[in-house]
TIROGU-207976 format. One record per residue (C-alpha): x, y, z. Coordinates in steps of 0.02 Angstrom, whole numbers, padded with zeros to 5 digits, always signed. Layout:
<recs>
XYZ;...
</recs>
This chain:
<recs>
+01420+00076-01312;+01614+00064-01345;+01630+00158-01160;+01698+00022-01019;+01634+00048-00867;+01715-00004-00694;+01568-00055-00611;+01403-00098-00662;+01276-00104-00558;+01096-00196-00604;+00930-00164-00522;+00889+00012-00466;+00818-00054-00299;+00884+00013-00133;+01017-00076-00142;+01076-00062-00310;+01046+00127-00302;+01148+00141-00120;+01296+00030-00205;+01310+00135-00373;+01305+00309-00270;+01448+00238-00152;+01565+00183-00304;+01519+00341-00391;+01575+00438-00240;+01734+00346-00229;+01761+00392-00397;+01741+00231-00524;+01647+00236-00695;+01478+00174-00639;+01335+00118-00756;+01157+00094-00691;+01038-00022-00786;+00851-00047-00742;+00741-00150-00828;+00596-00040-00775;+00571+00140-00829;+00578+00196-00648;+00696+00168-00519;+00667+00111-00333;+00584-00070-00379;+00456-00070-00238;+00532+00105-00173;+00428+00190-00308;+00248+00248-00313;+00076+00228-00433;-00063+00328-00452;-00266+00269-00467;-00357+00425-00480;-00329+00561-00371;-00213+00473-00273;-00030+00431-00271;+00003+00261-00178;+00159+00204-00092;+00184+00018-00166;+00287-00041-00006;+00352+00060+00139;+00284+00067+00317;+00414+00171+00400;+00609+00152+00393;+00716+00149+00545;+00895+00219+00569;+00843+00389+00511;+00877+00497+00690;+00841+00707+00682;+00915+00828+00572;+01043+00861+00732;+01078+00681+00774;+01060+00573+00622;+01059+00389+00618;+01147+00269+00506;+01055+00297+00360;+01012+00488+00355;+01209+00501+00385;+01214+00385+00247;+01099+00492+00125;+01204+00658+00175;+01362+00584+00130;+01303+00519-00034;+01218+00718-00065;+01063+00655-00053;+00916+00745+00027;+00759+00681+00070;+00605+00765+00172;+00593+00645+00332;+00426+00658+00419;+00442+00573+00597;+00306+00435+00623;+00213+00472+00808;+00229+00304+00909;+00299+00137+00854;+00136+00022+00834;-00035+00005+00901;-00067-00204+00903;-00238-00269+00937;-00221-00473+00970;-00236-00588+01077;-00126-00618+01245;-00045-00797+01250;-00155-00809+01401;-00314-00782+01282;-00358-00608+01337;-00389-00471+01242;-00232-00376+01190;-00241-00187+01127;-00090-00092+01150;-00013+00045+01094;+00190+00079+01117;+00276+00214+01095;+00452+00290+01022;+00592+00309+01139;+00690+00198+01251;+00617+00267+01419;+00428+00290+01353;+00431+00111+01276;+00501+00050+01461;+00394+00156+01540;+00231+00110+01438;+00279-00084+01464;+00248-00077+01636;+00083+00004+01640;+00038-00128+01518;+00139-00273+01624;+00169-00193+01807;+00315-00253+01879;+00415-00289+01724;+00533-00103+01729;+00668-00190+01784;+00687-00331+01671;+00653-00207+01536;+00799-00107+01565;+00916-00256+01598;+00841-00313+01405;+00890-00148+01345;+01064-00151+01416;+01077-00303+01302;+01004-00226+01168;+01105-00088+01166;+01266-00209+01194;+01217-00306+01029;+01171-00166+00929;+01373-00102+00983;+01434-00287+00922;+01347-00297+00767;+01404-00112+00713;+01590-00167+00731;+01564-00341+00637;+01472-00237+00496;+01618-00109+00496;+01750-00242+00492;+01704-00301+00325;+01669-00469+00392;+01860-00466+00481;+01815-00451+00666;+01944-00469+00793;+01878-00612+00897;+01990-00549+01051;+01887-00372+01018;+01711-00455+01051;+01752-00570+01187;+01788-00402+01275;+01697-00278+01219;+01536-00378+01161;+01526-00544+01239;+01337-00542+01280;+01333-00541+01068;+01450-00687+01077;+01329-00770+01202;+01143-00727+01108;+01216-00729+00910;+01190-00897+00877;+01022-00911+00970;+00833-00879+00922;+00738-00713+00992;+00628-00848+01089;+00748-00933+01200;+00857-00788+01231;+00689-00702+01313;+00633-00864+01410;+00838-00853+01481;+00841-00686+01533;+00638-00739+01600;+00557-00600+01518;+00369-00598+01569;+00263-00703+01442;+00142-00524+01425;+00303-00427+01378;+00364-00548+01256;+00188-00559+01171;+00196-00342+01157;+00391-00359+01077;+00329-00501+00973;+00243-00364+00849;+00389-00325+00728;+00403-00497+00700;+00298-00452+00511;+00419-00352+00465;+00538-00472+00450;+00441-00616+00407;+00521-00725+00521;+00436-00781+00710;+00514-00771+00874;+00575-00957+00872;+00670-00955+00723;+00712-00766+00700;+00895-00723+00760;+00917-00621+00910;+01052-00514+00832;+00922-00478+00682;+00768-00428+00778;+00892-00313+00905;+00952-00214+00783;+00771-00175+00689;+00693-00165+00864;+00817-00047+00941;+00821+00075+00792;+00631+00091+00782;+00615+00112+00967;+00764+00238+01022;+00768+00337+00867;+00596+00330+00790;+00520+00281+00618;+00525+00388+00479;+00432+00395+00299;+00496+00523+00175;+00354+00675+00134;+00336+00604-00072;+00339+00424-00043;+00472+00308-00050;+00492+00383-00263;+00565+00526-00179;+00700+00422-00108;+00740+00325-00274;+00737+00486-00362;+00847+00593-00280;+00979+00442-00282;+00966+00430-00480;+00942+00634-00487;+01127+00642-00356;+01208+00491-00473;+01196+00575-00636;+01288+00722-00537;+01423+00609-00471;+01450+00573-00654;+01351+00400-00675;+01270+00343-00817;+01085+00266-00803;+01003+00174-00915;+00817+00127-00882;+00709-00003-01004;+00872-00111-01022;+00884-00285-00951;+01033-00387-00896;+01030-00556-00997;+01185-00629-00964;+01341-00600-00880;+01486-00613-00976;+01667-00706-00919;+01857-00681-00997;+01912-00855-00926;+01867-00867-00736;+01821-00678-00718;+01685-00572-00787;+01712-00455-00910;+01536-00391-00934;+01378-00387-00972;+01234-00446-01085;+01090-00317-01086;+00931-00300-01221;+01031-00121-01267;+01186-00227-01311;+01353-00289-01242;+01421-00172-01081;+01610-00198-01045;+01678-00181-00858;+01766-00246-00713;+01645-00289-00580;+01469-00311-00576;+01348-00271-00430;+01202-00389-00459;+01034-00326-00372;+00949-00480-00417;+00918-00657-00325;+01055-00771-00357;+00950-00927-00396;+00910-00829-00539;+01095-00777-00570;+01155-00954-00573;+01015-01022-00656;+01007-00921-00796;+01139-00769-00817;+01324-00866-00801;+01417-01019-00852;+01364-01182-00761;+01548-01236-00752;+01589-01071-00675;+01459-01096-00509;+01577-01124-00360;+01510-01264-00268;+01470-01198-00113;+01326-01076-00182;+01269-01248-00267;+01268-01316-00096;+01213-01145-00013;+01072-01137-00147;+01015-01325-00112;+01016-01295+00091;+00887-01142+00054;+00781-01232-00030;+00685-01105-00113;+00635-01053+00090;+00603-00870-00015;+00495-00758+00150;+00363-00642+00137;+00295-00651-00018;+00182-00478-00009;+00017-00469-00012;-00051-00283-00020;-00207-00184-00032;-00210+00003-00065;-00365+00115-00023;-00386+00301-00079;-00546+00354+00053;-00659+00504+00023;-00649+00562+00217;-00520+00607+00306;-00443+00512+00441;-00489+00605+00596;-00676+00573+00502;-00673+00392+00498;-00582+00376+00668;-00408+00337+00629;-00291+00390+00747;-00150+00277+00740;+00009+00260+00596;+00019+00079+00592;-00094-00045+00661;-00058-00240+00677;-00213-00348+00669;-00168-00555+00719;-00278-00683+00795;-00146-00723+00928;+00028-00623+00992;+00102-00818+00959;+00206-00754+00810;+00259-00936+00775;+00052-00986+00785;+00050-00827+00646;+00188-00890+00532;+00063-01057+00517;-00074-00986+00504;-00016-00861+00363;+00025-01044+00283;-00130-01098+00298;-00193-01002+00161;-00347-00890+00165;-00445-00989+00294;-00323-00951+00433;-00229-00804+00379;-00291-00663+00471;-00134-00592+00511;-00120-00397+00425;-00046-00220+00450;-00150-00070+00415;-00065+00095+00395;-00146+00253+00370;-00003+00390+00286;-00095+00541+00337;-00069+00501+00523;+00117+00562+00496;+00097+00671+00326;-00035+00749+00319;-00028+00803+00161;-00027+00613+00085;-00184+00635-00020;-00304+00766-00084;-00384+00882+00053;-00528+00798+00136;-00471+00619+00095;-00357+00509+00167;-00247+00341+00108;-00203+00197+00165;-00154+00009+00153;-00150-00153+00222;-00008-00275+00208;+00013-00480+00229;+00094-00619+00190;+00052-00757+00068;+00140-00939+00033;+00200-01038-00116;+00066-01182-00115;-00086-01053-00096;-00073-00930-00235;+00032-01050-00358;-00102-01181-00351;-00249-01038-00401;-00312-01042-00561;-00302-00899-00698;-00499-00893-00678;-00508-00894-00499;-00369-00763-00451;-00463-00607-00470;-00597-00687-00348;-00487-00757-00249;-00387-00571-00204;-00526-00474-00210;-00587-00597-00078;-00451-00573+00031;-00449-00397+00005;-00643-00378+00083;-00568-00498+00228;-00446-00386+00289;-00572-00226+00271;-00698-00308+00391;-00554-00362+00519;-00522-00193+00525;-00697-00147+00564;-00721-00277+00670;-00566-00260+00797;-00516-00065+00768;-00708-00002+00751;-00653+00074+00566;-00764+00060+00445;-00698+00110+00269;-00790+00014+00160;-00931+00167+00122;-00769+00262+00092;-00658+00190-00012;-00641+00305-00196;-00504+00181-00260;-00453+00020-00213;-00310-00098-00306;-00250-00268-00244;-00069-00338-00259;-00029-00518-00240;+00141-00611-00240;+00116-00628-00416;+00100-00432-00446;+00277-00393-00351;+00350-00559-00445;+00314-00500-00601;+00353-00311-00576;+00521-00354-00474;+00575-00502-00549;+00580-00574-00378;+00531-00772-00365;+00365-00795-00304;+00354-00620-00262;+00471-00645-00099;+00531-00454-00076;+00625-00516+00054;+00742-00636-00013;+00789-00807+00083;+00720-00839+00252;+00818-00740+00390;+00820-00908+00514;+00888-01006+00589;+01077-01083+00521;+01044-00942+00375;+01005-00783+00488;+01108-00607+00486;+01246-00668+00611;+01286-00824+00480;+01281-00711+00331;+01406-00567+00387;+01536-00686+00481;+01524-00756+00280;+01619-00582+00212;+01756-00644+00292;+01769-00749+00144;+01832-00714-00025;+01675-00715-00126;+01714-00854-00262;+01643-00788-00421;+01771-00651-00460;+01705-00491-00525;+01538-00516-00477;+01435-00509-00297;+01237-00520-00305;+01163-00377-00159;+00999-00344-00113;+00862-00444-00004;+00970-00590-00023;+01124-00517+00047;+01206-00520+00215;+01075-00389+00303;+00904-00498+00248;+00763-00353+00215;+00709-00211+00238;+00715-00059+00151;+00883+00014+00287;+00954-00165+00285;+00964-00133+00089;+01039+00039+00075;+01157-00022+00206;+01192-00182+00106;+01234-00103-00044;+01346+00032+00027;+01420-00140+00101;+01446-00225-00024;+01526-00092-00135;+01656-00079-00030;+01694-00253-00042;+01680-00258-00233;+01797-00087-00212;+01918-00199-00106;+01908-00339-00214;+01965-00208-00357;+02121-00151-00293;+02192-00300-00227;+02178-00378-00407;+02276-00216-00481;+02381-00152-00323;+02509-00062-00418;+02373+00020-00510;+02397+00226-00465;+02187+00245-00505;+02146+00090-00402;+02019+00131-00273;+02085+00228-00104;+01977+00127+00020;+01989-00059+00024;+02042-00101+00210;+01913-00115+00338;+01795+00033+00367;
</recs>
């Protein structure tokens, strides 16, 4: 306990792991506290019998092939990390509705020229709009890997000329930039899918957000590691301890601790931690509300806080099935299937609000599809995923809750029947239900929002990275995570840890400048 630490970093989600491996690697004194005795958070696993269940991930983008990796395999090879990557075989199947009313069932898959390709079978006549949307695409996904490299100092001269169809769609919603470029209602009812993973619809969802998840899922493929997202978490811890970190699970931040105007430390249930900067994986209306000094809040997170308005997305709503039959018995051929009453994401977002009665929004995804070896021989696994809202599961009594999710659980079962023709209800070995109120109280996370804030509108990705450009206010201290300038996801958060490392790395040396063992990096990367 008398060893000082230069960073600490709390919460051993994604982002808290990516942050502590990328100070380690530059060399600091890093300490790792969880309060759980696993790491991950939701990047973890459970078992139920003979079956190990992954809590939380679908598929993660920016992975690429072994011989031309994306952002974050290059990420996980420079940190020494190795995972085993199992390529998922198209990008979605979604049965729906058409805005038009008829019947939607489509299935799109991986690659920029099969995707363009497959949309005009589905919407003949639309190739050439498609590729002018993916020139676009491709120009924004340019844009936004400068700003992110910049450390929130972009050259404004740079992306008038190099970028200025970024400049043009940043500030604007995913809706009206498709109705300017007059994308064909059809198409923009098949790209309106992804909209659950972010838990934002088309209307209010930056461009600049949805291009960069879009375009990484279609031109380089989704990916789910062969062990389940515990692999992932483990191998980070497992590669930290190497880099000489220290990790500390069952211990508990309580408060962080201030010399003045900076912080000095930290608070935990295994005592008082002494260091220099502190990476906080945890929601800052928690931070501010119970971890620091009042008088030491800058006013603009008061402000910044007051403007959210506790708009916390996609509080998670999850049920896990272990089946006796395999899926090639029960007729599953597809990864990921998305299940709506209508391709109006916005219509989806209310509904989803609208509590039981009206939510019939889901995402089924069946791991064997990609890895085969997910469960026991001759069985297969599976889950479906939705949203819930504050009002409907806060209002539910202690009796009632049980009912109530089990209820919802046998909803989402007979959608599946009813609009895929799967039937696993004879089938299902083991079955466990998680509401908001199961990921609240395992994550800490308010109201079980995974997510963080609400990705929209005056608050969306573009808003939150041009931010970096400012000196963060509470000195020695930057909350990561969900909440952070990337939004969700489980890429966004690796990426947004590594980020915001090297800020807190930055923010180091320029307080100690002469200092000889002051970190090497610092200007923009």
């Amino acid at each position: 306990m008398n060893k000082k630490y230069d960073i600490v970093v709390v919460g051993a989600g994604n982002a808290g792991l990516s942050a502590a491996l990328h100070c380690a690697k530059e060399g600091k004194k890093v300490l790792l506290i969880e309060q759980h005795n696993l790491p991950g958070g939701c990047a973890t696993s459970f078992v139920r019998g003979r079956f190990e269940f992954e809590p939380s991930l679908h598929e993660l983008c920016d992975i690429g092939p072994e011989d031309d990796p994306a952002e974050i395999r290059e990420m996980m090879n420079e940190y020494g990390v190795k995972i085993d990557w199992k390529m998922v075989p198209d990008c979605f199947r979604i049965i729906t509705k058409y805005s038009d009313g008829s019947p939607m069932d489509v299935t799109m898959p991986s690659g920029k020229q099969p995707f363009i390709d497959k949309m005009e079978y589905y919407v003949p006549g639309c190739r050439a709009k498609m590729e002018e949307y993916f020139e676009l695409l491709e120009e924004t996904m340019a844009g936004t890997a400068y700003i992110s490299a910049s450390n929130g100092h972009a050259d404004s001269s740079v992306l008038k000329a190099k970028y200025p169809n970024l400049l043009r769609t940043g500030s604007y919603p995913v809706k009206k930039v498709w109705n300017a470029m007059k994308i064909p209602q059809k198409c923009q009812d098949i790209l309106s899918t992804y909209w659950g993973y972010l838990g934002i619809d088309m209307e209010h969802m930056a461009f600049i957000h949805y291009c960069n998840m879009f375009m990484k899922y279609v031109t380089r493929a989704a990916y789910i590691p062969a062990h389940t997202s515990h692999e992932i978490s483990c191998k980070m811890v497992e590669r930290l301890r190497e880099l000489g970190g220290d990790v500390w699970f069952n211990c508990r931040a309580e408060e962080f601790l201030f010399s003045g105007d900076r912080l000095c430390g930290v608070k935990t249930t295994s005592g008082v931690v002494d260091c220099d900067y502190v990476l906080a994986n945890i929601n800052p209306d928690i931070i501010y509300a119970k971890m620091m000094p009042k008088d030491l809040i800058p006013e603009r997170e008061k402000k910044l806080s007051a403007a959210r308005n506790h708009n916390y997305s996609a509080r998670m709503f999850t049920v896990y099935v272990g089946l006796n039959k395999t899926a090639e018995e029960l007729g599953i051929k597809d990864y990921c299937i998305f299940m709506a009453d209508t391709s109006d994401s916005a219509q989806e977002y209310k509904n989803i609000l609208g509590g039981y009665e009206k939510n019939n929004f889901t995402i089924f995804l069946c791991n064997n599809i990609t890895n085969p070896e997910a469960s026991p021989e001759g069985t297969s696994i599976g889950f479906f995923t939705s949203m819930g809202n504050r009002e409907e599961w806060g209002n539910l009594s202690e009796e009632d809750y049980v009912a109530y999710k089990n209820r919802y659980a046998k909803k989402f079962i007979k959608e599946l029947k009813e609009k895929a023709g799967i039937d696993i209800a004879p089938y299902i070995e083991e079955i466990c239900v998680a509401t908001p109120w199961t990921f609240a109280r395992y994550l800490g996370t308010p109201e079980g929002s995974v997510y963080g804030y609400e990705t929209k509108d005056w608050d969306g990705m573009m808003a939150r990275m041009m931010m970096l450009s400012s000196d963060y206010p509470i000195k020695g201290l930057r909350p990561i995570g969900a909440a952070g300038p990337r939004g969700d996801g489980y890429s966004s958060a690796y990426v947004c840890g590594k980020l915001m490392a090297r800020l807190a790395l930055k923010d180091l040396k320029e307080e100690a400048p002469g200092d000889p063992a002051a970190n090497k990096e610092g200007g923009a990367q």
